[in-house]
N, CA and C of each residue as an Amber inpcrd file, in Angstrom:
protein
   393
 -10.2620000   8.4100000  12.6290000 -10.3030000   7.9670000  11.2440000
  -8.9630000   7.3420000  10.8690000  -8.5500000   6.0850000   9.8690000
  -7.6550000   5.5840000   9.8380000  -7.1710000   6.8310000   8.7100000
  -5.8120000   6.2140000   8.4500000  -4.6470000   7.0950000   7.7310000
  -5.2850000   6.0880000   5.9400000  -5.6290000   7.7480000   5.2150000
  -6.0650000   7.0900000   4.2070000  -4.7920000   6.4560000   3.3720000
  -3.9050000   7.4450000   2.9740000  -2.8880000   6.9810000   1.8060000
  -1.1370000   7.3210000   2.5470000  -0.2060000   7.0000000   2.0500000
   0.9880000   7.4990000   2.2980000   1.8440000   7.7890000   1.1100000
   2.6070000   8.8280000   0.8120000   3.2520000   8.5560000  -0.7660000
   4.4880000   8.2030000  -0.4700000   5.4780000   7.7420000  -0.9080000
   6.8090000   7.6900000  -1.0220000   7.3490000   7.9120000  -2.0730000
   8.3340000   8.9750000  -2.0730000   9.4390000   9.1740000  -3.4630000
  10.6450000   8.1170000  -3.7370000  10.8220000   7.4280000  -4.5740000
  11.8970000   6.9700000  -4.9130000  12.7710000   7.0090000  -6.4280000
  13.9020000   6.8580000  -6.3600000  14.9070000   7.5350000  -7.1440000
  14.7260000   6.3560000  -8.4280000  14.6330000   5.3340000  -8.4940000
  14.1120000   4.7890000  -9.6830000  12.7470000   4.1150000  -9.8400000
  11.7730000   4.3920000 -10.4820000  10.4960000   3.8900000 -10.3660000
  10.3550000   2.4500000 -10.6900000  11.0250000   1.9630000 -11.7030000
  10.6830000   0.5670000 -12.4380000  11.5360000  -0.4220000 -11.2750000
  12.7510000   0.1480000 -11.1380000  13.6390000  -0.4090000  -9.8910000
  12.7640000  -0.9280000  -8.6070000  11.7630000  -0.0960000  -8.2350000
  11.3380000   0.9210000  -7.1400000  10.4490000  -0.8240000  -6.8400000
   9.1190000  -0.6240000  -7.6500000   8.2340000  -1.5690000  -8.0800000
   8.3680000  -2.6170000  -8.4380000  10.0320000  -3.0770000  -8.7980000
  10.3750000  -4.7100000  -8.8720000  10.4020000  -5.0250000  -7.3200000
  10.9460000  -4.3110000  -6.9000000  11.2520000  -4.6160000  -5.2020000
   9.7520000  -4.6610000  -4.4760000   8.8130000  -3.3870000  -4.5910000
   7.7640000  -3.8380000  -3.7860000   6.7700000  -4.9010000  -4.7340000
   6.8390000  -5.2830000  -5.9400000   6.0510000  -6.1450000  -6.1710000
   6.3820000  -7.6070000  -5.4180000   7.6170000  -7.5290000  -4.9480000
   8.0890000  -9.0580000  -4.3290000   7.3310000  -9.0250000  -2.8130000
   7.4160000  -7.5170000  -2.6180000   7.4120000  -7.8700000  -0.6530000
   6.0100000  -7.3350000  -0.4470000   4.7900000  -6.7010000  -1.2130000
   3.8840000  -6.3380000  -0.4580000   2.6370000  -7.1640000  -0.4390000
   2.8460000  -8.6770000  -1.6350000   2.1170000  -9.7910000  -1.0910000
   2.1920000 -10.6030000  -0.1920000   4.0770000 -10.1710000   0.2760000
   4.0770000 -11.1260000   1.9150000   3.2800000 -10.4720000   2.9430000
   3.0650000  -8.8260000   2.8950000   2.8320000  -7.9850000   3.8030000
   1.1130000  -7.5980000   3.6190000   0.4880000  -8.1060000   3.0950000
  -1.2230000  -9.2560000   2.5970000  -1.6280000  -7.7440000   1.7780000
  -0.7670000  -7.5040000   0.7230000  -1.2140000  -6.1810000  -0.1800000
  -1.1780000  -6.2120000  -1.3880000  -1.4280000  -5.4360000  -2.4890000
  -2.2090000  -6.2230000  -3.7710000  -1.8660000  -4.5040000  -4.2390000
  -1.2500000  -4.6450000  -5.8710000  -1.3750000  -3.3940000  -6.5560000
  -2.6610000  -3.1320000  -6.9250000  -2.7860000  -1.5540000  -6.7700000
  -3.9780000  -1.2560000  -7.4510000  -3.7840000  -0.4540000  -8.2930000
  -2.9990000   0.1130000  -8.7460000  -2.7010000   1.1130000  -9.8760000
  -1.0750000   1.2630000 -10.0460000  -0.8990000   1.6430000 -11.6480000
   0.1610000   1.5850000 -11.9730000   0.2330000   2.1790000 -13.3920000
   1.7670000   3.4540000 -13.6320000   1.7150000   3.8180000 -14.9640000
   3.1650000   4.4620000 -14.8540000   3.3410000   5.4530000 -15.6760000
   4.2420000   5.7520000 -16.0720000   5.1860000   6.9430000 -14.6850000
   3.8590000   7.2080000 -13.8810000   4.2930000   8.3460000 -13.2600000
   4.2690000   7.7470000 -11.3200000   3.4620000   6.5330000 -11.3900000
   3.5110000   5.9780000  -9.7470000   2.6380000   4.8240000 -10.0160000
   2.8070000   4.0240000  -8.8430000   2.6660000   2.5730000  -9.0240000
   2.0220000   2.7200000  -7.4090000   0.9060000   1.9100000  -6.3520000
   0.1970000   2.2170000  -5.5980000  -0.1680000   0.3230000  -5.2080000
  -0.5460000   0.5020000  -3.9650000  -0.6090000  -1.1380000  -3.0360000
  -1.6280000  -0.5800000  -2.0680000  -2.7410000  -1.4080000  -2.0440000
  -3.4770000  -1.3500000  -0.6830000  -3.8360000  -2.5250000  -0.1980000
  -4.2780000  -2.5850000   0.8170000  -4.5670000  -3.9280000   1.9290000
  -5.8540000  -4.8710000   0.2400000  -4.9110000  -6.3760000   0.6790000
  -5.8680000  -7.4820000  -0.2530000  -7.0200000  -7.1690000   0.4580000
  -8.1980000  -7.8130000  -0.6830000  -9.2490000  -8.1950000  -0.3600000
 -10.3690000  -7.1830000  -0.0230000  -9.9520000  -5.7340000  -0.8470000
 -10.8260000  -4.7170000   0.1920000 -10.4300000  -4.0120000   1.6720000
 -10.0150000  -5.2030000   2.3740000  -9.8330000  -5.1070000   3.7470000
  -9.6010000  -3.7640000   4.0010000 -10.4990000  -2.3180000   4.7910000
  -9.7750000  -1.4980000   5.4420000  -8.4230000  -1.2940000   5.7380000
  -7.2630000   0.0220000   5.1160000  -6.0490000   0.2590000   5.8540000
  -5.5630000   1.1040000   4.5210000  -4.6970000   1.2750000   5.1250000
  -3.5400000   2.7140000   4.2710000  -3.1510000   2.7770000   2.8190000
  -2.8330000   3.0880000   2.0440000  -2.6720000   3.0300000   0.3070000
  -1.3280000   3.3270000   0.5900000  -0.6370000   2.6410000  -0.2610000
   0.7150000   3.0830000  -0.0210000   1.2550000   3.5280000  -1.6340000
   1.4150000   4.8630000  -2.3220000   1.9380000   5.1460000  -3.3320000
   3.0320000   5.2270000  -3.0900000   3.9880000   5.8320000  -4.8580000
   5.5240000   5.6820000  -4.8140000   5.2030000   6.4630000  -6.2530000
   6.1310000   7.5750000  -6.0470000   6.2000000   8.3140000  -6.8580000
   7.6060000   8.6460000  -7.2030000   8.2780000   9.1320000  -8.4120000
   9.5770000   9.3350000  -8.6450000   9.7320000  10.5080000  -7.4400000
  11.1720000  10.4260000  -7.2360000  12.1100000  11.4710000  -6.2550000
  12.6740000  12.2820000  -7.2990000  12.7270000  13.5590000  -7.0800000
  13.5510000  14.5380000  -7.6830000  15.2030000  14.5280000  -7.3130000
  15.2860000  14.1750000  -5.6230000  16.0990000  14.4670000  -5.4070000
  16.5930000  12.8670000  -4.6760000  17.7260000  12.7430000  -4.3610000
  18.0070000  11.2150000  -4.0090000  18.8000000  11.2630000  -2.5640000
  18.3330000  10.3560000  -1.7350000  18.6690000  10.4900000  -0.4850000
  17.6480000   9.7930000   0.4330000  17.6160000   9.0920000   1.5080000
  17.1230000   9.2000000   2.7970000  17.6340000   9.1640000   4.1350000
  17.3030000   9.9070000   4.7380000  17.5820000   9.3330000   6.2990000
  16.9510000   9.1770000   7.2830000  16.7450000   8.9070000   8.2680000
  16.3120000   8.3330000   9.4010000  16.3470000   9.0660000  10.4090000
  16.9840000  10.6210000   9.7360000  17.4390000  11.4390000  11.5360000
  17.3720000  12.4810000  10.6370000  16.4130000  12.8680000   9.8420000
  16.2150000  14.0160000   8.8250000  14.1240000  14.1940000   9.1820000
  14.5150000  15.5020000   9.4860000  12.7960000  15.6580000   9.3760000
  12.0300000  14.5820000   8.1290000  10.7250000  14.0610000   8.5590000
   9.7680000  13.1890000   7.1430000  10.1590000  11.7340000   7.9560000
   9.2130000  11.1740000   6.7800000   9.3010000   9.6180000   7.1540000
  10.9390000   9.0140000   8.1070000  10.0470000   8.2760000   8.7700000
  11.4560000   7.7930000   9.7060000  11.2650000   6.3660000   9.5100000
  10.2280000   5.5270000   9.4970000  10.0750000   3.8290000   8.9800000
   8.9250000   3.8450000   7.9580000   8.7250000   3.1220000   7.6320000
   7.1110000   2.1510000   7.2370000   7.1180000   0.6590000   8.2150000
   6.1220000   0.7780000   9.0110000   5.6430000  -0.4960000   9.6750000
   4.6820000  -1.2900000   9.0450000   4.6410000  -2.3860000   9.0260000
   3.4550000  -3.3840000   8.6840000   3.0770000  -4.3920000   9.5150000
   1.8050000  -4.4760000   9.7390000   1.1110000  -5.2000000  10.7680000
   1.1460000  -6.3960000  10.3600000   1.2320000  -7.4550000  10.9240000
   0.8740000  -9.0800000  10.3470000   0.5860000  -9.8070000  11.1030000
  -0.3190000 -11.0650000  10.6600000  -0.9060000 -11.9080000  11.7040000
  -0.5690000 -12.7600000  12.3190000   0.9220000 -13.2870000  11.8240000
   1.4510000 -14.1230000  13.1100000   3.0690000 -13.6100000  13.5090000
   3.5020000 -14.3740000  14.3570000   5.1780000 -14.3130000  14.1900000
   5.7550000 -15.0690000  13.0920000   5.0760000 -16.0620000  12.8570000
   5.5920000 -16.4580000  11.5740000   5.7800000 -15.7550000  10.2900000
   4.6870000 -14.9350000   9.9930000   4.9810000 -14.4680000   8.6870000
   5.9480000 -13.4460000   8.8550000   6.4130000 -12.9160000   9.9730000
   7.0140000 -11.5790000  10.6100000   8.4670000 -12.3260000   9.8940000
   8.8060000 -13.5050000  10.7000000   9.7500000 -14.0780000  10.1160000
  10.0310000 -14.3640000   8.7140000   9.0400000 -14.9840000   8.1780000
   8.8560000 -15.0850000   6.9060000   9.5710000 -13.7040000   5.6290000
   8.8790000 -12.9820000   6.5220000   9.5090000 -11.5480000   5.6820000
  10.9170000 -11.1860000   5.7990000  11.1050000 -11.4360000   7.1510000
  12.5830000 -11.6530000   7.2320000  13.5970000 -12.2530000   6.6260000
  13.0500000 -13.3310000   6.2060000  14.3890000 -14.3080000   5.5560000
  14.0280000 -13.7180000   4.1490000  12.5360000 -13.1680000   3.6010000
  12.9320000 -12.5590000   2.2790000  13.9720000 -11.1670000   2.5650000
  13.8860000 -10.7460000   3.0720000  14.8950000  -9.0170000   2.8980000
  16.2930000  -9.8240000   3.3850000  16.8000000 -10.7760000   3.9530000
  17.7100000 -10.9570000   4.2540000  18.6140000 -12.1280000   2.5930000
  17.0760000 -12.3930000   2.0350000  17.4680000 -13.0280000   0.8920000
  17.9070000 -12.0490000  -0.4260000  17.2920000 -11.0760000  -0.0560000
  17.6920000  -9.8000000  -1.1520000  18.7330000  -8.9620000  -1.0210000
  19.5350000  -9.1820000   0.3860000  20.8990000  -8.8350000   0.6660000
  20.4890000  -7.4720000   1.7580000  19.3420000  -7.5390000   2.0940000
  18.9720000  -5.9500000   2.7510000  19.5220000  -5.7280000   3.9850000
  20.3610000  -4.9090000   4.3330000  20.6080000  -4.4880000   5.6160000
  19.5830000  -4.9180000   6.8610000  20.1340000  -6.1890000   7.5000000
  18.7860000  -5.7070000   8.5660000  18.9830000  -5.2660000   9.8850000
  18.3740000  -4.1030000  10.1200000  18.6480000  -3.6500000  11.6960000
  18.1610000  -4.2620000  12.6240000  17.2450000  -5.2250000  12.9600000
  16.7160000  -5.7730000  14.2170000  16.2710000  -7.1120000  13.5340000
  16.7410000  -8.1900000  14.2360000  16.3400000  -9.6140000  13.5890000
  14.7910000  -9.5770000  14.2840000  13.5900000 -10.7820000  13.9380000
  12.9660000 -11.1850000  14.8160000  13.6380000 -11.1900000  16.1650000
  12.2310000 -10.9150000  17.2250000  12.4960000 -10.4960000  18.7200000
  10.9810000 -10.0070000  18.8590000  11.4900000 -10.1630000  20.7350000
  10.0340000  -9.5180000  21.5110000  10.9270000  -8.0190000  21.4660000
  10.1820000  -6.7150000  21.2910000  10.8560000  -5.1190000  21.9320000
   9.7890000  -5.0480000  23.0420000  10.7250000  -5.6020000  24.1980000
  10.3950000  -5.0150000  25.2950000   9.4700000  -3.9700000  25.4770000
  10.0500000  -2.8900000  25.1770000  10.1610000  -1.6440000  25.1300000
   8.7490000  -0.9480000  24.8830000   8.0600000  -1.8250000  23.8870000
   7.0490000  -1.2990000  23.4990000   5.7140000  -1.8120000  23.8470000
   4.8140000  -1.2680000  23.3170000   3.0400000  -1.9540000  24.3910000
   3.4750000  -3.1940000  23.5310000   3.2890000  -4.3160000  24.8910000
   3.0250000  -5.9440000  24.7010000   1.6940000  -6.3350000  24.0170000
   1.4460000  -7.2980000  23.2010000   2.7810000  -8.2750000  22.4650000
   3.2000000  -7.2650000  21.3450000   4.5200000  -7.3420000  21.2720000
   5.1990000  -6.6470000  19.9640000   6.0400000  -7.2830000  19.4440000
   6.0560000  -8.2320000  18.3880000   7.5560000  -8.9330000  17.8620000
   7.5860000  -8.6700000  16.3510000   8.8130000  -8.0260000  15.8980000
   9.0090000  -7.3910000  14.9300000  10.3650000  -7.9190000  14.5580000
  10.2120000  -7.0310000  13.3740000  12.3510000  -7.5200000  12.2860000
  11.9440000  -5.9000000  11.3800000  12.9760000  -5.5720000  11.5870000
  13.7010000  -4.0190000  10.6860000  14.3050000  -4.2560000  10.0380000
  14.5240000  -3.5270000   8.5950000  15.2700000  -3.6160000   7.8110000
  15.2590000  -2.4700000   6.9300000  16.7590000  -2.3350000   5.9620000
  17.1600000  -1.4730000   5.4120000  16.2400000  -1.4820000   3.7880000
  15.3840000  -1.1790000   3.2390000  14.4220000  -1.7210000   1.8200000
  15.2840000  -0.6480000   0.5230000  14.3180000  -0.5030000  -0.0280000
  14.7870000  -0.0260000  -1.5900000  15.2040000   1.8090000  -0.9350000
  15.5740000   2.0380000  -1.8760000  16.4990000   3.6850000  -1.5110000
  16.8760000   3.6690000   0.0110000  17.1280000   2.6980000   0.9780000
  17.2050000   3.0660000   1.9960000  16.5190000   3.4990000   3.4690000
  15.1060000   3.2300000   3.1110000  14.1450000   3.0450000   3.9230000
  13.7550000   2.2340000   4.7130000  14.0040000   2.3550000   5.9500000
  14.0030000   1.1150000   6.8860000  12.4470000   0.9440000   7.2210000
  12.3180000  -0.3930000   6.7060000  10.8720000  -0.9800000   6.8150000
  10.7230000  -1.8630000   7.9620000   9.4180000  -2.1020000   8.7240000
   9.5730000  -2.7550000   9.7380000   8.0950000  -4.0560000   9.2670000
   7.9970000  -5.2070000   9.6210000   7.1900000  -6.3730000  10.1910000
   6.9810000  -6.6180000  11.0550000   5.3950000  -6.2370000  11.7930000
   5.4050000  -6.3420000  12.8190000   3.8120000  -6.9890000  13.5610000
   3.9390000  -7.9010000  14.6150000   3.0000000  -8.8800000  14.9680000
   2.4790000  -8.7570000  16.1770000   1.4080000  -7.8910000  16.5340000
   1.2280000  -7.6940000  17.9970000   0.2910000  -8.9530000  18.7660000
   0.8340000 -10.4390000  18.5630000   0.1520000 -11.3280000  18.9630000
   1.0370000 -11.8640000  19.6910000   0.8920000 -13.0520000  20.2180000
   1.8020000 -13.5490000  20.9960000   2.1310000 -15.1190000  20.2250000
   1.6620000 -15.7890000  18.9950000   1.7980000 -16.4760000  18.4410000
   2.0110000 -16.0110000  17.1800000
C-alpha cells in the first residue's frame, strides 16, 4: 500500500507555506487544505501519492543525524524539471548539498539535486529516467 500522508512541524506556519506554496507546483502538487492550524499538498490532478501536511513545531530545530525524518524526496518526470527545481532553491539562497548528477550509488537511473529548504530540511528532486 502506498504511504498515505506525512506531517511536518515547522517553526513558523505563514513563513512555512510562503516557501512551499512556491516549490510544490514545480514538484506537480496542488494545496488542498489550509487554516489557521496546518496547511496540506497532494499530488495534482487526483493522481495517486503521499499528502504532505505542516503543522506548527513546538519546539525548533532539525537535524539530519537525530532520530525522525532525515530528507523529503520528490519524484519527477524528467532531468529537466530536476534541474529546474534546482535553480529555484538555489534562487532562494538555499543551501544546496548535491547539484544535479547521476548517484552512482543508487538503483539506476537516479539523477537528483539536494538541498537545504525551510527550517532546515534537506529536500531532495529526483528523476529515475534517463532523460
Amino acid at each position: 500500500m502506498p504511504l498515505g500522508h506525512l506531517g511536518v512541524n515547522v517553526t513558523d506556519l505563514t513563513a512555512a507555506r510562503r516557501y512551499y506554496d512556491e516549490l510544490m507546483p514545480l514538484l506537480e502538487y496542488e494545496l488542498v487544505s489550509a487554516d489557521d492550524t496546518q496547511f496540506a499538498y497532494r499530488p495534482v490532478g487526483g493522481k495517486i501519492g503521499t499528502y504532505l501536511f505542516f503543522y506548527p513545531a513546538f519546539e525548533s530545530g532539525y537535524s539530519s543525524g537525530r532520530p525522525g525524518l532525515q530528507h523529503l524526496a520528490f519524484m519527477l518526470r524528467t532531468r529537466a524539471d530536476v534541474d529546474e527545481v534546482h535553480t529555484w532553491a538555489v534562487s532562494r539562497g538555499n543551501e544546496v548539498v548535491y547539484a544535479p548528477q547521476v548517484f552512482p550509488q543508487y538503483a539506476q537511473p537516479y539523477y537528483a539535486t539536494f538541498w537545504t529548504g525551510y527550517d532546515g530540511v534537506m529536500l531532495e528532486a529526483v528523476c529515475h529516467k534517463n532523460a
